[in-house]
Structures are given as structure tokens and as C-alpha cells.
C-alpha positions as CSV (number, residue, x, y, z in Angstrom):
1,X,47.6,3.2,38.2
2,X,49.5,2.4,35.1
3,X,48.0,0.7,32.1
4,X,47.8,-3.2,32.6
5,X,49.4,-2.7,36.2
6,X,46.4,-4.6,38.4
7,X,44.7,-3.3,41.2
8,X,45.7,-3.7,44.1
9,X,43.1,-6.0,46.5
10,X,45.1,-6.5,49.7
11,X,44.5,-9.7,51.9
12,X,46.1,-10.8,55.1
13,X,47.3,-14.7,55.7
14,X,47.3,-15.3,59.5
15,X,46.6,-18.3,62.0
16,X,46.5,-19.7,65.2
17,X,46.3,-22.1,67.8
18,X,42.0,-21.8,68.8
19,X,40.7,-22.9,72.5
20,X,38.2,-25.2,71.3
21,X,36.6,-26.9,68.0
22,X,33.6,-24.7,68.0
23,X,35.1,-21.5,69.0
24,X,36.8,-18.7,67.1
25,X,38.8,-18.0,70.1
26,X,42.6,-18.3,70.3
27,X,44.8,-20.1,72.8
28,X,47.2,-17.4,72.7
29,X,47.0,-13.8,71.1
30,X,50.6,-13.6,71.1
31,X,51.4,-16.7,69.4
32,X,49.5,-15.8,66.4
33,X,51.3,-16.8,62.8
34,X,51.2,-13.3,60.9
35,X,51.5,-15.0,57.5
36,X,51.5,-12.1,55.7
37,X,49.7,-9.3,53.5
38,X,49.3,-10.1,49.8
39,X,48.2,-8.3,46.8
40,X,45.6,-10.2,45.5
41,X,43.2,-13.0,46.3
42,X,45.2,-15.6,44.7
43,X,48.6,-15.1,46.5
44,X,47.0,-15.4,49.8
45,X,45.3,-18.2,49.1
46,X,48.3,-20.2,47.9
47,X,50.1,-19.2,51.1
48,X,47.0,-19.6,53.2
49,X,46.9,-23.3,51.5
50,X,50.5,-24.0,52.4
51,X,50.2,-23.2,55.7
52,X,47.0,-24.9,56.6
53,X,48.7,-28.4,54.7
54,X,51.6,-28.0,57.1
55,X,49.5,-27.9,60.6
56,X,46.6,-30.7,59.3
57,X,47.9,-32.8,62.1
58,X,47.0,-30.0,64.5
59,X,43.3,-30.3,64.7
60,X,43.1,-27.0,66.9
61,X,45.3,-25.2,64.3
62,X,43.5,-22.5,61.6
63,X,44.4,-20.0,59.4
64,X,42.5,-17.3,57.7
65,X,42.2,-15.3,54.8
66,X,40.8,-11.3,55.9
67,X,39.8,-9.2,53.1
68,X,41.9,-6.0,53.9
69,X,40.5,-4.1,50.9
70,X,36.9,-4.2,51.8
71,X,37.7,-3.0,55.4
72,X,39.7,-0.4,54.0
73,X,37.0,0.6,51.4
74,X,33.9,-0.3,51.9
75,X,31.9,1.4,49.6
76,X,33.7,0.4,46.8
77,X,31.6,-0.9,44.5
78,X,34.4,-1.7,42.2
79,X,36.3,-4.5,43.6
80,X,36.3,-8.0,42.8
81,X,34.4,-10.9,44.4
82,X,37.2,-12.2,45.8
């Protein structure tokens, strides 16, 4: 990594339609809004935030944030608490 080039600390944005309030199951696997991957914390939150805003009316409707860098590395002790 070059000097002052930021680590990389990949997140993916996605969301969906769920069966029920108190579930964490989706209506429809293949419906699912892939958002997208970003490279930091930040970014995905500002997209996750934009999309959430535009389904509010869709009490059903949730999108995530997963933390792709921990899953890739787990054991890496050096990543930020985002």
C-alpha cells in the first residue's frame, strides 16, 4: 500500500423486502437490492442511508450494512472499529 493511500475496509450495502416485523427473513431471495460494495465504513453508510430514506414508507423494507473485511480477515487485529 502506498504512503497516505488508506486501507481498504470493504462493506456491502444490500436490502430487502422481510416476511414479517420481527423476522430477519426475506420475502424474496431474488428480489434482493445488491446496493453495492464500498471501500470504507463511511461510503456505505451514506448509500445505506439513501436507500433506507427512499423505502421509509415501506415498513417491511431494510437494508444492511455487512462488514466484508472482518469476514474476510478475521484475525486481523488491525482494522478499524467500523
Amino acid at each position: 500500500m502506498a504512503d497516505g493511500e488508506k486501507k481498504q475496509l470493504l462493506h456491502l450495502v444490500f436490502g430487502g423486502e422481510l416476511r414479517s416485523l420481527d423476522s430477519m427473513d426475506f420475502r424474496d431471495l431474488d428480489a434482493l437490492d445488491i446496493v453495492g460494495i464500498f471501500p470504507d465504513y463511511a461510503s456505505a453508510h451514506q448509500a445505506w442511508k439513501s436507500k433506507a430514506q427512499m423505502t421509509v414508507d415501506n415498513a417491511h423494507m431494510r437494508y444492511f450494512i455487512v462488514h466484508m473485511h472482518r469476514m474476510l480477515n478475521p484475525h486481523d487485529d488491525s482494522q478499524s472499529a467500523s
